[in-house]
N, C-alpha and C positions, 0 to 999 in steps of 0.2 A: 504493500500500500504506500509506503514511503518514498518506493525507489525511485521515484522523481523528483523526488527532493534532494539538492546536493549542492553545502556551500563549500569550495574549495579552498583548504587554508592557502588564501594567497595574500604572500605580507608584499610592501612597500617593498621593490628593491633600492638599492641604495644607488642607482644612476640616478635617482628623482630627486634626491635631497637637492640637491644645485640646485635644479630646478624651484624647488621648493623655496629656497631661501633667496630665489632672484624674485620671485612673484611678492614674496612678504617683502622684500626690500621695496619693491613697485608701490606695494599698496600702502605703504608705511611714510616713504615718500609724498604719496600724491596728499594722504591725509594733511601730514605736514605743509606740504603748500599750500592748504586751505581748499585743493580741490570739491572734496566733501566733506562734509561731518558726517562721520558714523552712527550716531546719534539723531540726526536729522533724517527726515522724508525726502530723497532729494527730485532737484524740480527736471523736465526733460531734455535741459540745456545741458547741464550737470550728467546728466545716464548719456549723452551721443557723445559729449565731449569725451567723459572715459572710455566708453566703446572704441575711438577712434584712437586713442590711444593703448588698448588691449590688443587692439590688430594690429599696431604698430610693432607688435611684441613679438605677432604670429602666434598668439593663443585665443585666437578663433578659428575653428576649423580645424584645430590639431589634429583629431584622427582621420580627419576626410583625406579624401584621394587626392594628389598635389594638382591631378588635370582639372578637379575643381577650383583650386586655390588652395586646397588644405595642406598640412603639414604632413601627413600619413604619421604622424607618432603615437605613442600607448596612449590608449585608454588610462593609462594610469599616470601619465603625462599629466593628461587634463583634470587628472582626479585631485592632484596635488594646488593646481592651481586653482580650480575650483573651492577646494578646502579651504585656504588661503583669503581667498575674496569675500568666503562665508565668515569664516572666522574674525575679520575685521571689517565687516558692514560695506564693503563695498557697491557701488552703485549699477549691477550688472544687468539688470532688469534690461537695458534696451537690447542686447544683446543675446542673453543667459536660454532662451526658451529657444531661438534659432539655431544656437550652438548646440545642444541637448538633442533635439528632438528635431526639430524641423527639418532642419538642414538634413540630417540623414535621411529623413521618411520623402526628402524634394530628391536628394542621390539615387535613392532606391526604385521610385515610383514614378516619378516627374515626366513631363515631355521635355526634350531635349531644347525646345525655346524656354520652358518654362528655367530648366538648370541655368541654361547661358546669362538669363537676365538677372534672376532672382539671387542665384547663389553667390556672384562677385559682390552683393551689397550684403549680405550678411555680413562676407569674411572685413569686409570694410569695416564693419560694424554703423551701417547707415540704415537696416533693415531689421525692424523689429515683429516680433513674431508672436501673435496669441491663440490659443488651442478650442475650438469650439466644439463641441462635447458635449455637455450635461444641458436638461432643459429643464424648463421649471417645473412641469408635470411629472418626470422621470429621473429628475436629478444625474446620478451618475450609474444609471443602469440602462445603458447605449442602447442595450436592444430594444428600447421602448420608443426610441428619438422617433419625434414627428415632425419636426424641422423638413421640409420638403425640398428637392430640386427638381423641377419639373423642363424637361428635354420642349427645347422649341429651335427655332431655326437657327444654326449655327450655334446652338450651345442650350445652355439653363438659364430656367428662373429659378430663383434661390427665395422661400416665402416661409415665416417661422421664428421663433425664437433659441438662440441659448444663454444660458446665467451662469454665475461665476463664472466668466470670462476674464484672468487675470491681465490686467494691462491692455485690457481693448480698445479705452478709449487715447494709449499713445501710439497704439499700436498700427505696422502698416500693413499687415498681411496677417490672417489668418488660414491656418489650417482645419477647417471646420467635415464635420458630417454629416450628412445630409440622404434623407431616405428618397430613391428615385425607385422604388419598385417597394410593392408592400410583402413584409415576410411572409414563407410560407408555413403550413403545418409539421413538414420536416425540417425545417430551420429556420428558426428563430431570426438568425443571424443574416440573412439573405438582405439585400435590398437596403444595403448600405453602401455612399459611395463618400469619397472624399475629394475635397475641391480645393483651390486656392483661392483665395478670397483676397480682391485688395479693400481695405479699410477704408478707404477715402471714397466711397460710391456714397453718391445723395440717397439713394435707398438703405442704406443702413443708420441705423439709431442706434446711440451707443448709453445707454442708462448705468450709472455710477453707483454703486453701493456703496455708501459711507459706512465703515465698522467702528466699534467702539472707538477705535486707537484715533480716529478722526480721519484715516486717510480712507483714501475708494479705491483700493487694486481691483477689487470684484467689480465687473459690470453685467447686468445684462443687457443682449445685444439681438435686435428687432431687424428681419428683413422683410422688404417689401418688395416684391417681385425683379428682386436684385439678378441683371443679366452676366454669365458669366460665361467667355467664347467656349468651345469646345477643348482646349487645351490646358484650360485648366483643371479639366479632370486629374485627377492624381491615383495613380494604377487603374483597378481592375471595376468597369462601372458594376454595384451592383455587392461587390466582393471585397470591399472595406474593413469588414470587420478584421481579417486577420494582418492588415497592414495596424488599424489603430490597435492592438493588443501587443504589434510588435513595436509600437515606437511610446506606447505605455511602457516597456521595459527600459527604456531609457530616459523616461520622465519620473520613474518612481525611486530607483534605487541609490542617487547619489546624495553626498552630502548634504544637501539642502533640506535632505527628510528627517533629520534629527539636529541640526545645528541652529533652527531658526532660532530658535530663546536659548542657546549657548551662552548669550552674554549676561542671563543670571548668573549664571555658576563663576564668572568672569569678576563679576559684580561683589557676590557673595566673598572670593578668593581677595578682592580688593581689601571688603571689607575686615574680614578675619586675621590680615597679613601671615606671620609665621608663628606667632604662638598664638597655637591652639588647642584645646583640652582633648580628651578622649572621644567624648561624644561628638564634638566638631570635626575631627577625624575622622570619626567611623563615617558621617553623615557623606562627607565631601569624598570621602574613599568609596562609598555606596555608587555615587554617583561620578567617580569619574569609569569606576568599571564597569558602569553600566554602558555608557555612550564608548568605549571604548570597545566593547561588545557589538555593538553596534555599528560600529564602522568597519570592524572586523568583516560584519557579513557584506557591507556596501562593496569592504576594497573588492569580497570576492563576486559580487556580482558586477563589477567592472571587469575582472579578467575572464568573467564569461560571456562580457561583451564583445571583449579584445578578440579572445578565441574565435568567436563570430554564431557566438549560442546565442538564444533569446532565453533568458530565465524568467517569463512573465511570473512564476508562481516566486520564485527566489525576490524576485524585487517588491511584489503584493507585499511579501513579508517585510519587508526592510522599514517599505513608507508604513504598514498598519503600524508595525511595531515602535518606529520611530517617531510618527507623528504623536501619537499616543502618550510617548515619554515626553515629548518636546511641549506636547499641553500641558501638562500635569507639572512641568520641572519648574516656573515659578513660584506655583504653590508651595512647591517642598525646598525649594529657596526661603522664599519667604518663613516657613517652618525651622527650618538652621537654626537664620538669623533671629530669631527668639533666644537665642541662648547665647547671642553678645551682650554684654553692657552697653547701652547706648552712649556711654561716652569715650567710647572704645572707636568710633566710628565715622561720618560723615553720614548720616543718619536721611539728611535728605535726598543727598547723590542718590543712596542706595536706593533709596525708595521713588527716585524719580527712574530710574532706569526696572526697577522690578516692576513700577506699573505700565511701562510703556509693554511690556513681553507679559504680563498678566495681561493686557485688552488684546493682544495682539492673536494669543493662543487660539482662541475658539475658533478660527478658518483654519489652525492646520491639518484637520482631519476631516476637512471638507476639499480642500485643493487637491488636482491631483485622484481624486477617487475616495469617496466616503469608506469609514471602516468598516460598514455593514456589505458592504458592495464590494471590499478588497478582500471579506472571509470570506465569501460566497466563491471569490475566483480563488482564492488560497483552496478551499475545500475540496472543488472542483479538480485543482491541478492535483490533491494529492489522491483524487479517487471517490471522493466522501460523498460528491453529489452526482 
């Protein structure tokens, strides 16, 4: 029952470290220039300006094919720098979803106008990229989407909704899905197709969800008989589903699925400095073996990437299991820090940065695939349903 379940112990080899300490030196720098604040929301002058400096670097597109533009290096190249960029608030948002995801699934699928135009503005970092998926009747259980594209001359009408669309309203291309045939009774999954969407058509409405933390990354996003030529189909019409499952696999399993409220623990460590009692021990040694658990499995569902596996069921696990932790780790920050003296500390810092990642928690086991909808495909892969 298990047999398809398999994380590979694969550590960090040590050709990365460079690597690694060139990217932290990058972002460590830019902070220092005032480029961002880590701490702040930053505005979309601030996300292209770095972007265009991350390509400057050649860590856009790392793994891709160099007739793309890309670098052809490890998977674990980019996991490093990735780590890095999460680790210190970097502002990778105009970028991060293209590199990840898109870009491969436009490599794999695309029409060959669609590569030649679309993919040099990625690697540029001039192309920003949001994932259209979940609707508001069916949330993130795909096989339900009724978002429609409806085949007319020379292409689609695109008529429908989807929600939590991260970054839709900076965004200039969407990779959306959309049902152009209705399923059958032997499968569900049938009569799904995927499309390339440019953002800037007067038929798309792009609706902001303000979340506690005050910002709108969530939107939903309204079309209106939105025309799209025949080229922007992306693979197979009809047979979508096993393209989005395979580029789910690489939107779920990397660093970003347990590091977003890292910078409590960050916070907490400020707070604490070096002497600390037993119990604040145990607590901060709980939880750095926890997350280090957890990256454990991430590094190796990267080297099953590399290898050129799709581990949909290995990465389900990583985000359920990671987002899960990454909501909850405020709280049990905040629990710690009950057992400083408050004049031990800088009391407000601390509690200005635990409440910005306490409002922030609640979407992250909604992005990316709800955790009711990630056991159902975990279950699945290992037999259970």
């Amino acid at each position: 029952m298990t047999a398809a379940l398999r994380f590979d112990p694969i550590r960090l080899p040590d050709r990365v470290q460079d690597l690694r300490l060139e990217a932290r030196e990058f972002v460590q720098g830019e902070i220092a220039a005032g480029t961002f604040d880590p701490k702040e929301e930053p505005t979309l002058d601030q996300m292209t300006d770095f972007a265009r400096k991350v390509s400057a670097k050649g860590w856009i597109g790392m793994t891709w094919p160099k007739k793309y533009g890309g670098q052809e290096r490890s998977f674990l190249d980019r996991y490093v720098v990735s780590e890095e960029m999460l680790i210190h608030g970097a502002p990778t948002r105009k970028y991060f979803v293209a590199d990840r995801q898109s870009g491969p699934t436009l490599i794999r699928y695309a029409s060959d106008a669609i590569k030649e135009r679309v993919l040099p503005q990625i690697i540029a970092g001039e192309a920003m990229f949001c994932i259209g998926m979940s609707e508001p009747n069916s949330g993130s259980d795909l096989f339900a989407a009724q978002a429609k594209a409806k085949k007319v001359d020379g292409g689609y009408e695109l008529s429908g909704r989807k929600i939590w669309t991260s970054g839709a309203r900076q965004a200039d291309y969407m990779i959306g899905l959309f049902r152009t045939s209705p399923p059958t009774n032997q499968n569900r999954r049938h009569g799904l197709t995927s499309f390339l969407v440019e953002m800037k058509d007067p038929g798309i409405q792009v609706r902001p969800i303000e979340m506690m933390s005050g910002a709108a990354e969530f939107n939903e996003v309204v079309f209106d008989d939105v025309f799209l030529p025949d080229e922007n189909v992306i693979g197979e019409i009809d047979g979508a589903w096993k393209q989005a499952t395979s580029e789910l696999a690489y939107e779920r399993s990397g660093p970003e699925r347990f590091l977003d409220t890292f910078g409590s623990i960050q916070a907490l460590l400020t707070a604490t400095g070096t002497d600390v009692d037993d119990r604040m021990a145990e607590g901060i040694g709980r939880l750095v073996a926890q997350v280090h658990t957890m990256r454990r499995m991430s590094v190796s569902v990267a080297g099953m990437l590399e290898a050129g596996r799709e581990p949909v069921t290995e990465a389900s696990i990583v985000k359920d299991l990671g987002t899960v932790w990454e909501k909850r780790l405020p709280a049990e920050v905040r629990r710690l820090a009950s057992l400083l003296d408050y004049d031990s500390y800088d009391v407000e810092a601390f509690r200005e940065r635990l409440d910005f990642y306490t409002r922030i928690a609640p979407k992250l086991t909604i992005q990316g695939g709800t955790t009711e909808i990630l056991r159902g495909i975990i279950a699945r892969g290992l037999g259970l349903r």
